[in-house]
C-alpha positions in Angstrom: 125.8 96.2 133.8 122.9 99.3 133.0 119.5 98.6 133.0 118.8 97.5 129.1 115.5 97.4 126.5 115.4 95.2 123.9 112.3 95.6 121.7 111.7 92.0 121.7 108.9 91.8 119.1 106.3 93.4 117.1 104.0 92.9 114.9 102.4 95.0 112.3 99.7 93.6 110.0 98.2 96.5 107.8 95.4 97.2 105.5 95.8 99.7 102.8 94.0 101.4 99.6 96.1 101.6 96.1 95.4 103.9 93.3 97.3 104.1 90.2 97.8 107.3 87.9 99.2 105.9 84.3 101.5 108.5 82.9 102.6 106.2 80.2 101.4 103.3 78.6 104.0 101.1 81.0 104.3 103.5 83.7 102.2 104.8 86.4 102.2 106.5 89.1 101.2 105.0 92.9 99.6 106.4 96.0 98.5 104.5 99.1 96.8 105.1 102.0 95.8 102.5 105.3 95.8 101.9 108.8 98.8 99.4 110.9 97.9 97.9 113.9 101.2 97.3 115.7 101.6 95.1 119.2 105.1 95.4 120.8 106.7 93.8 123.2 109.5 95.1 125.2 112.2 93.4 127.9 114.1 94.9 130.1 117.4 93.1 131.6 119.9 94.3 134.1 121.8 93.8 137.3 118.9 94.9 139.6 120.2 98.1 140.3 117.7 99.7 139.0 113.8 98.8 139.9 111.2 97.8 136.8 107.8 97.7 137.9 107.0 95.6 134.8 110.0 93.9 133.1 108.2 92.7 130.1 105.4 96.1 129.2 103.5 96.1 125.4 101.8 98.0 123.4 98.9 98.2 120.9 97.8 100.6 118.5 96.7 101.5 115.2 98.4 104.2 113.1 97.4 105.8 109.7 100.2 105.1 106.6 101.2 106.5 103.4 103.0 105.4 100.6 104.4 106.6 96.9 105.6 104.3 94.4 105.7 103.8 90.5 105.0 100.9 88.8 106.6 99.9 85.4 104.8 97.3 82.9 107.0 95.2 80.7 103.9 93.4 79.2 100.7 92.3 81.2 102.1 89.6 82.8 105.1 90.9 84.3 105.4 94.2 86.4 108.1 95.5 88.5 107.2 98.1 91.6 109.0 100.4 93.5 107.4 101.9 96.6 108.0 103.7 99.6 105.7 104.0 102.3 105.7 105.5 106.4 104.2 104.7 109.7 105.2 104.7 113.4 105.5 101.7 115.3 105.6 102.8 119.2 107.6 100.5 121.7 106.1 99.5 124.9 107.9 102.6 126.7 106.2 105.1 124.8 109.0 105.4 122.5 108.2 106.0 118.8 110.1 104.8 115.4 109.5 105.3 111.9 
């Protein structure tokens, strides 16, 4: 069996500004800007034919994000969102994902 990495958790709480842009009187427009602060955990498992120094290695970081979305208003109490946003989360390896 080859030496295998699992990412075998992370976590990723995140703090972010919203503005709005109305274009309409329901819709607007979305932008978003913040900061993630991600801590990963990798394990490695295998037959031992390969040597680890460290089997179980994390990581911790904080990363800028962005985001884009519109919001639609179908009266003031009810509002539906669709948003998109990116950031990297890096595994304990040095490997990077968006």
């Amino acid at each position: 069996m080859p030496l295998t990495a699992d990412v075998h958790g992370a976590q990723v709480p995140n703090l972010d500004a919203v503005g709005t842009l109305p274009l309409t009187d329901n819709l607007s427009a979305l932008g978003r800007v913040g900061a993630a602060y991600t801590r990963t955990r990798t394990q490695f498992g295998g037959t031992g034919a390969v040597v680890v120094n460290n089997r179980n290695p994390s990581d911790r970081r904080s990363e800028m994000k962005v985001g884009v979305g519109l919001q639609y208003a179908f009266n003031p109490g009810f509002m539906m969102r669709v948003e998109g946003e990116r950031y990297r989360i890096s595994d304990a390896t040095g490997g990077r994902a968006m």
